[in-house]
Every structure is written in C-alpha cells, then in structure tokens.
C-alpha positions in Angstrom: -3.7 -37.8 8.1 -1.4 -34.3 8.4 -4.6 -32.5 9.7 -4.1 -30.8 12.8 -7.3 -29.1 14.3 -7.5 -26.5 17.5 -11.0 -25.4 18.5 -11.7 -21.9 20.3 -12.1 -22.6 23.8 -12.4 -18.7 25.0 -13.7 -16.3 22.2 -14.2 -12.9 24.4 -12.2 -11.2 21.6 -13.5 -12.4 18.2 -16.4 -10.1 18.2 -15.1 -7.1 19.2 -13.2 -4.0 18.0 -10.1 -2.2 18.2 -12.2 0.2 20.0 -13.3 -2.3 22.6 -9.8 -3.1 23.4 -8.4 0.4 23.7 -11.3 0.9 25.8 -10.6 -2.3 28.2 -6.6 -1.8 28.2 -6.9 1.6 29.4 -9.5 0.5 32.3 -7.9 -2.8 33.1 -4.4 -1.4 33.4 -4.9 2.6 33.7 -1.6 3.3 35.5 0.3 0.6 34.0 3.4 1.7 32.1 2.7 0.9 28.4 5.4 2.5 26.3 8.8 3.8 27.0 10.7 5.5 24.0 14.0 7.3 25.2 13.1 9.3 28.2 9.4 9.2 27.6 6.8 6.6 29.7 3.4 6.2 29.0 0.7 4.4 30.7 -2.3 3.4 29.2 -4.9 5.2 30.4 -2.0 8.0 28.7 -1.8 6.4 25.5 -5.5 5.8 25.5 -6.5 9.2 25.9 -3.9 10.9 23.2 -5.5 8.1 20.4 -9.2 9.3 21.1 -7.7 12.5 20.8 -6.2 12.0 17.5 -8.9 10.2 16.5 -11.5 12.7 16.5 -8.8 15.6 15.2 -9.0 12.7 12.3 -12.9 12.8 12.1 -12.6 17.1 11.9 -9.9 16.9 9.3 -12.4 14.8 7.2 -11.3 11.1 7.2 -14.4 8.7 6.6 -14.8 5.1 7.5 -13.4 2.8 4.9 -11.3 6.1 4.1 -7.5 3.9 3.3 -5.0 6.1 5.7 -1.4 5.1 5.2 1.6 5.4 7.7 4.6 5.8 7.0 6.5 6.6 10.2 9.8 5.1 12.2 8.7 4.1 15.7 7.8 5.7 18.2 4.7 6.0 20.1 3.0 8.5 17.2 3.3 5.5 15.4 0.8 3.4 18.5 -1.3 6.6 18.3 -2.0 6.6 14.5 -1.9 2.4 14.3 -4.7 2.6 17.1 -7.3 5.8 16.3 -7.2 5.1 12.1 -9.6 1.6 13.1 -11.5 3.0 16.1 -13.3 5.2 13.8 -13.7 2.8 10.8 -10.8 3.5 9.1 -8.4 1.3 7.0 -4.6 1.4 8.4 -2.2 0.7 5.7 0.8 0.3 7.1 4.1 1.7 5.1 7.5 -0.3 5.0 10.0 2.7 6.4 12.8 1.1 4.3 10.7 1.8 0.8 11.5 4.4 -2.0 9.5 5.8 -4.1 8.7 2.9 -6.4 7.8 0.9 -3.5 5.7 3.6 -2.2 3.9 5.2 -5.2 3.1 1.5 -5.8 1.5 0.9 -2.2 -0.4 4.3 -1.4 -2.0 3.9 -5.1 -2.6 0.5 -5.1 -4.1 0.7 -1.7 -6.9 4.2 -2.7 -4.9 6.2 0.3 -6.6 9.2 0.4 -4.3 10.4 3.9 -1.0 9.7 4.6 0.7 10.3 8.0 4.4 10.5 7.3 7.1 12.0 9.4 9.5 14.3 7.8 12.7 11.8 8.4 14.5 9.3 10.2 18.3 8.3 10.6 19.4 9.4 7.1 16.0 8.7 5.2 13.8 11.4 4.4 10.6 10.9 3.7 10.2 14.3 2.7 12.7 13.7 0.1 10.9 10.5 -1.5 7.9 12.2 -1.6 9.4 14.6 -3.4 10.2 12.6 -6.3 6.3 11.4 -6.4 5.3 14.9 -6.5 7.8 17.7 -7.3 5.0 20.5 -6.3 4.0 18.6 -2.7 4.5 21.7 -0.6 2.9 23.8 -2.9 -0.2 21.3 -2.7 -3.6 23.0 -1.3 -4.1 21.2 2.5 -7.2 18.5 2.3 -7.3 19.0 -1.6 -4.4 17.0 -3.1 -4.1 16.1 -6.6 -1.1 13.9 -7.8 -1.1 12.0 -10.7 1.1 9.5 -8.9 -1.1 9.0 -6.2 -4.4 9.7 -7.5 -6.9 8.9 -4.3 -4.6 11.0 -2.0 -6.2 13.9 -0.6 -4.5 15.0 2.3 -1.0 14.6 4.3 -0.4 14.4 7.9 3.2 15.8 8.6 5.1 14.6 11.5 8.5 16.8 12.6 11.3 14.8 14.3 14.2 17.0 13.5 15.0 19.7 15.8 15.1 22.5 13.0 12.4 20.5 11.3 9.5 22.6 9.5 6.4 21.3 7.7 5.2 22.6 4.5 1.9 25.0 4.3 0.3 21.6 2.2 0.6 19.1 5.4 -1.6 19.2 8.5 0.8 18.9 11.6 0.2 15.7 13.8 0.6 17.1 16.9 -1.8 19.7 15.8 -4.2 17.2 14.6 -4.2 15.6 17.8 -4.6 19.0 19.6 -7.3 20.1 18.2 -9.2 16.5 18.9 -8.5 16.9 22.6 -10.0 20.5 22.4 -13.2 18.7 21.1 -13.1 16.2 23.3 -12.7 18.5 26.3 -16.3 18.4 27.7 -16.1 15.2 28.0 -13.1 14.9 29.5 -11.1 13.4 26.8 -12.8 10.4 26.2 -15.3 9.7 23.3 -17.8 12.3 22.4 -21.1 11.4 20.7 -19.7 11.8 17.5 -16.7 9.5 18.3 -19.1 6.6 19.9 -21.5 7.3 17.0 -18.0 5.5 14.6 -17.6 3.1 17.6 -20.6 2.0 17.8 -20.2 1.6 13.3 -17.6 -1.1 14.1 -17.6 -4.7 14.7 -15.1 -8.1 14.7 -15.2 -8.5 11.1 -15.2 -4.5 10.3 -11.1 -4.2 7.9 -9.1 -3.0 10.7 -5.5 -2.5 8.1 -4.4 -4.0 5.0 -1.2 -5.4 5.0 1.1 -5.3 2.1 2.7 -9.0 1.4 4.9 -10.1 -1.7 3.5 -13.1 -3.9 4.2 -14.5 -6.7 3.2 -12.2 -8.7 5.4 -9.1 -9.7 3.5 -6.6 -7.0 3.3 -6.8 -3.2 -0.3 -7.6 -2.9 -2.9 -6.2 -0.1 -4.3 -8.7 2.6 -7.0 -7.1 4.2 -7.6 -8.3 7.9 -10.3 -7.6 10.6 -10.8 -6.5 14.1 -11.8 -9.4 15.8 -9.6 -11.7 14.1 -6.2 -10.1 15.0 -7.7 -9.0 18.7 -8.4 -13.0 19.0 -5.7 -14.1 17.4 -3.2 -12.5 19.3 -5.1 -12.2 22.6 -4.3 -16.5 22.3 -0.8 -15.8 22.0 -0.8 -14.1 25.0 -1.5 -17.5 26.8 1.1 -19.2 24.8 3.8 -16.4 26.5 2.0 -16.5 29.8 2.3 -12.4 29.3 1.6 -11.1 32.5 2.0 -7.1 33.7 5.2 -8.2 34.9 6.1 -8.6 31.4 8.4 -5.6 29.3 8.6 -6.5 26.0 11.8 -5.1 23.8 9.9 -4.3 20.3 13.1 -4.6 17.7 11.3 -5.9 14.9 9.4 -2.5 12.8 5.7 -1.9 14.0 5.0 -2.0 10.7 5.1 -5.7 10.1 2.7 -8.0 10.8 5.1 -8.9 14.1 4.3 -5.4 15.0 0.8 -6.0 14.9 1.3 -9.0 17.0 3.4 -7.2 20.0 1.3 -3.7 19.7 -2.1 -6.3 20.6 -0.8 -8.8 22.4 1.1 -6.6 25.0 -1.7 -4.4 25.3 -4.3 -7.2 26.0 -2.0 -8.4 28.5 -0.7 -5.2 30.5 2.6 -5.3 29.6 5.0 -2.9 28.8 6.3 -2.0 24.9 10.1 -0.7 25.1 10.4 1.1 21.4 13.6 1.3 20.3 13.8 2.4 15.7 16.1 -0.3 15.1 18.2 -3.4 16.2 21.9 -3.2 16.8 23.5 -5.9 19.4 24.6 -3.1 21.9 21.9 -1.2 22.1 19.6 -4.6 22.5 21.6 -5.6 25.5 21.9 -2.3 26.5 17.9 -1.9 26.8 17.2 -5.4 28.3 19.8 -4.6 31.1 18.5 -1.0 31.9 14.2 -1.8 31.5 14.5 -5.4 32.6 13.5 -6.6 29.0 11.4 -10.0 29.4 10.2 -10.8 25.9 11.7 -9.9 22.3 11.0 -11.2 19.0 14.2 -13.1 17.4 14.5 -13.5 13.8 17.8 -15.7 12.7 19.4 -12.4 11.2 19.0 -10.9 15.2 20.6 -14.5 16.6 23.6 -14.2 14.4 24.5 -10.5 15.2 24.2 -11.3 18.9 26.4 -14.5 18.4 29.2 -12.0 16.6 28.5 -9.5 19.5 31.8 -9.7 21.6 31.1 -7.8 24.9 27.1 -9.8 25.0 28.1 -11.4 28.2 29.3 -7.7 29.8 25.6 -7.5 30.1 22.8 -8.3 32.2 20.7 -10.1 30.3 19.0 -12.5 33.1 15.7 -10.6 33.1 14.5 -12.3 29.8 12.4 -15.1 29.7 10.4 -15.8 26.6 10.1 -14.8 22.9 9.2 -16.0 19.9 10.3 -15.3 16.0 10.2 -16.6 12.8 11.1 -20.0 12.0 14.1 -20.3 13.4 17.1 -22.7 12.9 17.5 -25.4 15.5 20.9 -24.2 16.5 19.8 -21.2 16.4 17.1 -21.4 18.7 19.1 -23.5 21.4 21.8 -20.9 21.2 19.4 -18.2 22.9 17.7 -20.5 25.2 21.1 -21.6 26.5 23.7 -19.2 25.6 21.5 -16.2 26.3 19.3 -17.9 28.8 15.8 -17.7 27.8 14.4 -20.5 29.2 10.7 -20.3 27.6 11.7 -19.2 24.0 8.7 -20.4 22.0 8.5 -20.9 17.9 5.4 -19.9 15.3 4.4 -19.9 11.7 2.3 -17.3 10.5 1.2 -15.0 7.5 0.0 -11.7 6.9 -2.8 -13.0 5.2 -3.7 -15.4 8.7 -4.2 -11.7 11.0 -1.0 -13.1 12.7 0.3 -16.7 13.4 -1.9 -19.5 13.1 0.8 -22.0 15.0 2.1 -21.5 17.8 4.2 -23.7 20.7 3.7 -22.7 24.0 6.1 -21.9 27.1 5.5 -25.0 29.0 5.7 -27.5 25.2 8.6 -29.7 25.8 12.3 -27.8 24.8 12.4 -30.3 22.0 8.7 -29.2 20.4 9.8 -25.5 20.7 12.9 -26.1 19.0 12.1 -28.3 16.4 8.6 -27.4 15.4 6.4 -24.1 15.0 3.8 -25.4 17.0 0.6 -26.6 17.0 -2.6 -24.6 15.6 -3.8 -21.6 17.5 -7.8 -21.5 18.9 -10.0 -22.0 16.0 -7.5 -22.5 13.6 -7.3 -26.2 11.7 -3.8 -26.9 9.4 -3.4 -29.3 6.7 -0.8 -30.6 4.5 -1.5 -31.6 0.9 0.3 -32.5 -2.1 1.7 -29.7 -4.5 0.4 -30.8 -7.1 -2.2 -33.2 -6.5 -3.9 -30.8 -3.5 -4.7 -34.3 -1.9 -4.3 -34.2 2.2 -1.1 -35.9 3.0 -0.3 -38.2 6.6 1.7 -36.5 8.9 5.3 -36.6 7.9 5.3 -35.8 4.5 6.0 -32.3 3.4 3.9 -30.7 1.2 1.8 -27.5 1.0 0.9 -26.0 4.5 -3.2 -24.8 4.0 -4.9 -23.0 6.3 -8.6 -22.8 7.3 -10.4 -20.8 10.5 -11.5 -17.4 11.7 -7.9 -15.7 11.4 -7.7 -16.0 7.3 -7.9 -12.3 5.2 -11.3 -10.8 3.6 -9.1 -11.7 0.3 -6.3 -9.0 -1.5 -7.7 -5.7 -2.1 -8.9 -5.0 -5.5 -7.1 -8.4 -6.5 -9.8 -11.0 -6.9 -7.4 -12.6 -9.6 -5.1 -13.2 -6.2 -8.0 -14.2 -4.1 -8.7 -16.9 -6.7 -4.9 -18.4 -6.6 -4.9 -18.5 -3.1 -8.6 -19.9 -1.7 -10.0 -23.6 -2.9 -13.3 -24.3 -3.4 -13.8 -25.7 0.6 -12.3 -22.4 1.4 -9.0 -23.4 2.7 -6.1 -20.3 2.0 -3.2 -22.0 0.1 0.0 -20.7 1.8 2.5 -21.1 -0.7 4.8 -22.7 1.6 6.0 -26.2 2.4 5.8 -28.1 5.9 4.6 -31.0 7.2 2.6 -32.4 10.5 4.4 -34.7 13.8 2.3 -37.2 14.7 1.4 -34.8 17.5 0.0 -32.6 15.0 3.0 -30.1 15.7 3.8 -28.1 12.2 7.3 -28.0 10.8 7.9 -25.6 8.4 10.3 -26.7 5.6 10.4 -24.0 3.0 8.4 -21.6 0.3 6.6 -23.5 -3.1 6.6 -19.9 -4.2 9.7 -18.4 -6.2 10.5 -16.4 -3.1 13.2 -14.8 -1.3 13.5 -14.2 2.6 16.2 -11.6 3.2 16.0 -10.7 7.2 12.8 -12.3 7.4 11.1 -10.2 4.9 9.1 -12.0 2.2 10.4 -10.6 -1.2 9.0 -11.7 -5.0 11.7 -12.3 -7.1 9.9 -11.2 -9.9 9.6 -8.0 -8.6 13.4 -7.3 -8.4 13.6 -8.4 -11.9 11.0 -6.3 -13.2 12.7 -3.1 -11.7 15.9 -4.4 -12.8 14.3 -4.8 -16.7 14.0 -1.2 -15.9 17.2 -0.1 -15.9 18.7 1.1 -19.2 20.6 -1.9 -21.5 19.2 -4.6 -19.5 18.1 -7.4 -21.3 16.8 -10.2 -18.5 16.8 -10.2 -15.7 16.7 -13.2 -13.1 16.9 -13.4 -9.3 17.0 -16.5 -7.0 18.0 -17.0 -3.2 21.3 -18.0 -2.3 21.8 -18.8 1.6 23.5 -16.2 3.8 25.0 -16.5 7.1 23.1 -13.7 8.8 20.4 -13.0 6.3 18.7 -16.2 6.2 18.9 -15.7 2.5 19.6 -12.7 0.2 19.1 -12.1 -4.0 21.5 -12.8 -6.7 20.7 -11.3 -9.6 21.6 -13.2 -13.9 21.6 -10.2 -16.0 21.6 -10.3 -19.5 23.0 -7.0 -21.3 21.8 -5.8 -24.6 24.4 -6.0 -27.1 26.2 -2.9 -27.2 25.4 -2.0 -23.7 27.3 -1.1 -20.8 26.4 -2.4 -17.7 28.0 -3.2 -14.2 26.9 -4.8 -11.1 27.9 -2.0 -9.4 26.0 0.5 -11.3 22.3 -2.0 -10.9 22.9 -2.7 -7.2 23.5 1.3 -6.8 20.6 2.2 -8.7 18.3 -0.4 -6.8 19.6 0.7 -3.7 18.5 4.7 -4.8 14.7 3.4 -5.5 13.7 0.0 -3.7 14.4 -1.1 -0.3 17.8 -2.4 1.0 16.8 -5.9 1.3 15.7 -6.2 -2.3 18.6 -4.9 -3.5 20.8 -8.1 -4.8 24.0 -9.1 -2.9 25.5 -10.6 -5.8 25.1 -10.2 -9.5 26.5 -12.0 -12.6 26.5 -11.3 -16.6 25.4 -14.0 -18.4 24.1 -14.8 -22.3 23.5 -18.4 -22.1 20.4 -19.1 -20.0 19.1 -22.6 -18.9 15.9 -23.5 -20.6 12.7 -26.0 -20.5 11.1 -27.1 -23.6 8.5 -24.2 -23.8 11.8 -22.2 -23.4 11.0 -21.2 -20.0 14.7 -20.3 -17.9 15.0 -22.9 -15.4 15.2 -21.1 -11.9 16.5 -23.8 -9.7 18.8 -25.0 -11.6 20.2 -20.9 -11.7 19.7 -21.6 -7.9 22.0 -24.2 -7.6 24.6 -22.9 -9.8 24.8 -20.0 -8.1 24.7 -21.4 -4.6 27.5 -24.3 -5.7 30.0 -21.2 -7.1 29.2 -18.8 -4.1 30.5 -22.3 -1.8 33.3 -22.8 -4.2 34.4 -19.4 -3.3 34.4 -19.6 0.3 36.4 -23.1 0.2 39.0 -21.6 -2.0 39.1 -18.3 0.2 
C-alpha cells in the first residue's frame, strides 16, 4: 500500500522551545562563528546575547505573549535577532515577504492581528517606508506605541530599522538598535543574559507554544496563515541536520530569503548543528560563486530557478567552488540535480518535499541514499512523520506507484490557519491526516516522488502563488472584465502566470498597462509573463471556464512560438 511510515528514534527537541535552543547553541558552540554578513562575524554566544537583549527591549516597549509581531526586513542578522527573541518571550513571528506591496501587505499584517511591526526603512530600490506610506498617508505623524490605522487595525506600534547611510526614522517608530539598547541596559546586572522577568516568559513556553505563522497561498483567493510550534520546527529540523551530516565544519551560503519556510529550516538547522550562516540579500551567479570561493561555502539551498542561472553563468568554472558538499532544495528536475552534483561537484546533494503547513519538510533523502534515490525521489519520511498516497477523488489509500494525493500525518503538521477554520476544515480528514493539495506517489522503498499540485496553482521561483489571487487583483483594475491565470512552463522559472483577460466593451486595455500596474502593487513573481485578450472563453456545462484546457492552449501557442522563432 503507498504508506510510508518513519518513527522518532531521538526526540531531545520536540518538547522544547526556541528558548532552550538559543540557550544550548550559544553554550554548545560559544565562540563558534555563526553569521557573517559583509565584513561583520558573529559567534553565537554574540548573536545569543544581542537577541536576549532585544528581547527584553521588546518586553519594555510592551509586546505580550501571543502579541502577532511582523517582520518585514531584507537579511541580515537584525533579521536572526528579531526571528529569534519575538518566540523566546511568547510571541508570534509573522514573517513578511520583502518582495510584497502594499496589497500584499495590508492583507498580511491585518489578517494576521499584528499589533508591532519591525520593518527597515529600505532595501536595493524598495522602500518599505514608501509602501507603508500608501497604507497610512499620516504614519510619521502616528503617536509611538499608540497606532491607529484603519488599514491595519490591530497595529499598535512600529519598530524602525535604518540601512541607508543618510537614513532617518520618523518621531512615530521606535528605533531597533535602540530597542535593543535599552534591553541590554536592563539586562546589565545580570550580565546580559535573562533576567527574572525574561525567564519568567521562558519558563511560559513550551514545544507546542505558536512559535510564527507562516503565510502560504491556497486555493482560495488569500494567502492563508499556518501557524506552527516550537518543538515541531526545532525537531523537525534538528533531523535534517543528520540527513546533511551538518557538522561545525559546515558554512552554509543562505541565498534563499529568511523569510520562507527554507529560512526557517537553515536559521534552526545550522544553529543546532554549529555551523556557520553566510547572509548574502539576494542570489546572483557571481556573487554565489564569489562567496563559496572566499568563506569556503559547504551547503546552499538550490531551487531549479538558482541551477539554470548558474548553468547560463559563463565564468562559473573561474571559480573555486570545491569546498561544497551538500545541499538540498525543492523538488528538483533530474537533470537538474545531476548537473550540480557533477558539473558543480556536490557530491552529497540531497532532495525534500515539504510545506509550510508541515514546520518544514516532512521527506527527506539523506547524504549517504544511493545517487539514484537523491535524484529521482524526495525522500523518505522524516522521524515521526508517516506519508500516504490516496486517490483524488475517492481519498482511498493507493499501492505504491500510483500517483495521487500526497497526505500527511505526525507531530510536524500546523495548529490549523489562523482565524480560518473554513481552511482548517478543507485541509484535515476526519483521522486527522493534512491533505496536501499536491500529487506524488510512493517506490516500493517507500521513497516519495513528487509529481505535481491538485490545486489551481502556480510555482514561479519556487514560490507557491494562487491563481485566483492574481485574478482577483487583476478584476481590479479599471475595464477588466475576467480575468484568468494558469501556469505555463518557463526555462528558469520553473513556471510563471499567463493571464486571459476579458475587456469590458468600450474599454481600453493593454497587457502592458495590467502587467505595469501589477508590478506597482503585488510582488514580482505574481505579476504575469504573458497576457492575452480574449471574448470567447471555454466552458463546462454549469458554465464554469475550463482552466486546463486555457492551460494547454496557452502552453501549445507559447511552443509554437519558439519553433517558429
């Protein structure tokens, strides 16, 4: 039967806290080089001290446990300080995605109760300043610690963070590094670690206390909350640090945004391990290479959209890359995959399959699987984690090789979607098993082979993206009659959008004009590549448009084009 089980065999973390780990890592390893950003290295004991520190400026600025405190910040280690002291005094981290406008994120910090935000004032040419701006035209002018937005009704208070050198924050933010000042002054007699009133929140926590609540796109037309707990991502991830054989040794290139669940996954797992997180704000093939040559980069995360701009980088073998040895990513293309274990010479690459709504992966292969298992499948499930595969529309268990709906059952799956029961209810059966929403199927060694989304989804650079979402904000747009996006392969992408649009008569309209506008107020990877006019639209009986075959059309005419080219 395609039922593939893997019980805990070493559960030190599933019980524990964010607290307790922060307090571990920064005995375990004290002078151990955790984070280099640019010229600045940190070691743990470092790090560890400057999160109490923020932590209980937090506390005196007034944030309560189960107080929702978003972050919306590039990375850098402010980012590590914030992502750690939020959950260590009870906390919810909601984590911001840096490449959102301000639909995206007056959606998110409402939906989500945020009464603090942490943003920084820019970064490259996005200013968050700017976006929040258009959320709240009066924001400087707000009183500190008493906010009142109709926008963002729960939000109470901002946390400003300067990066540019003539930078200034407004008289309505508290500053960051002032936050964080005045927490080390409390914690001075103590000599920076917890004070009573710090342990006094410590001592509040435990495994299955919401440690952050991670914003994943569904089905429906809204990104949708998972919430996830300590113990399960500190167990979850502490496993996957056997599956990498991470070591101190280890320096781990972190490309992929700390924001994502990925982030979550690297900021644990290198930290339970001792190894060392190399920040860099974004990927770009030279500077990759650059970094793995100059810190002796071990481990990266490779998404397909990472393997394709190093394939099209022309000087990659002017570098020396020879210090890595493993990674992992998302589900990554055969060829793909082989092309960095042999081309780029990462001998122990290893493959996964994970949600947001699983506190991480719940399958993973391991260094020492045979090359053909890491290549071919995502793995087998992690400790305490049990897979099935059942029929889409049956939900009976199917045998191992037949695809059908990958559902998911153990200690790792989400408290449910915040304030989204209706969600909750789609998602869990009866027996309690989380219905992923994606197809795959089970070897007969109980290996998992992911083979596609059931859900009407999109996957531009590895970012899950509801269609229906696009088309609602393209409904939006003035003359637009319907509006109707599917995914059309890309070389690099994985996948991008291509929009149907239906004008109203009279109107106006070009595909210039919508993908400009999108690209003003949602993030870039929503933002279609291709859009076509169109008034006759494929229907079912109950007049329903048919989507695939839209999907098909569309994917036939874009490979016309190329053969014609």
């Amino acid at each position: 039967m395609g039922h593939s089980v893997n019980n805990i065999k070493e559960s030190r973390w599933i019980d524990a806290s964010f607290a307790d780990a922060l307090a571990w890592g920064a005995k375990q390893y004290a002078s151990q080089e955790a984070v280099v950003y640019g010229e600045e290295r940190i070691t743990f004991s470092q790090l560890a001290d400057r999160v109490y520190a923020f932590a209980r400026g937090l506390m005196q600025l007034g944030v309560e446990p189960g107080d929702k405190v978003a972050l919306w910040m590039s990375d850098r280690p402010e980012w590590l300080i914030a992502r750690w002291a939020v959950p260590i005094i009870g906390a919810i981290l909601v984590p911001v995605n840096t490449r959102f406008r301000n639909t995206d994120v007056q959606y998110i910090l409402a939906q989500s109760d945020s009464s603090t935000l942490i943003v920084q004032d820019a970064a490259r040419s996005t200013s968050y300043f700017d976006i929040l701006g258009q959320l709240d035209a009066g924001y400087k002018s707000q009183p500190p610690g008493a906010w009142s937005c109709a926008e963002l009704p729960a939000l109470r208070r901002v946390i400003g963070l300067v990066s540019a050198p003539a930078g200034s924050l407004p008289a309505s933010m508290a500053g960051f590094l002032e936050i964080e000042a005045r927490g080390a002054a409390q914690l001075a007699a103590t000599g920076g670690k917890p004070d009573a009133a710090l342990n006094a929140r410590i001592a509040g926590l435990n495994g299955q206390t919401i440690a952050q609540i991670l914003y994943t796109s569904g089905t429906t037309s809204f990104p949708k909350g998972a919430m996830v707990s300590h113990g399960p991502l500190l167990q979850n991830n502490f496993y996957a640090v056997d599956c990498l054989k991470l070591t101190t040794a280890d320096r781990y290139l972190s490309c992929v945004p700390l924001f994502t669940a990925t982030g979550t996954f690297y900021t644990l797992a290198m930290w339970l391990s001792g190894a060392t997180m190399v920040i860099v704000d974004q990927f770009e093939p030279r500077l990759f290479c650059e970094m793995v040559e100059r810190e002796h980069i071990t481990v990266s995360f490779f998404v397909d959209t990472i393997v394709q701009d190093l394939k099209s980088f022309k000087d990659l073998k002017r570098y020396d890359l020879s210090s890595l040895r493993t990674g992992t990513g998302a589900p990554l293309p055969t060829a793909s995959f082989h092309w960095v274990t042999e081309t780029m010479n990462v001998p122990e690459l290893v493959s996964a399959y994970g949600m947001s709504e699983t506190s991480n992966a719940v399958v993973r292969t391991r260094c020492d699987d045979p090359i053909e298992k890491r290549a071919n499948t995502n793995g087998r499930p992690v400790d305490g984690v049990s897979i099935r595969i059942t029929d889409v529309e049956t939900n009976e268990p199917l045998p191992s090789g037949q695809i059908g709906e990958i559902c998911i059952s153990g200690y790792v799956l989400m408290k449910g979607y915040y304030k989204r029961p209706d969600e909750d209810r789609k998602v869990f059966d009866e027996q309690g098993w989380l219905h992923s929403g994606d197809l795959g199927e089970l070897d007969p060694d109980g290996y998992l082979i992911y083979r596609g989304r059931v859900k009407e989804m999109i996957k531009p650079g590895g970012f899950n993206v509801a269609t229906q979402e696009i088309e609602q904000f393209l409904k939006s747009y003035p003359g637009v009659r319907q509006a109707v996006v599917v995914g059309v392969p890309d070389r690099r992408l994985g996948e991008v959008g291509y929009a149907y649009i239906e004008a109203q008569a009279g109107a106006d309209i070009s595909a210039e004009q919508l993908q400009s506008y999108c690209r003003e107020h949602i993030a870039s990877y929503k933002v279609p590549r291709y859009v076509e006019f169109t008034n006759a639209w494929p229907l079912t009986g109950s007049q329903k448009i048919r989507k695939l075959e839209l999907k098909a059309r569309a994917a036939s005419k874009l490979e016309n084009e190329v053969n014609c080219a």
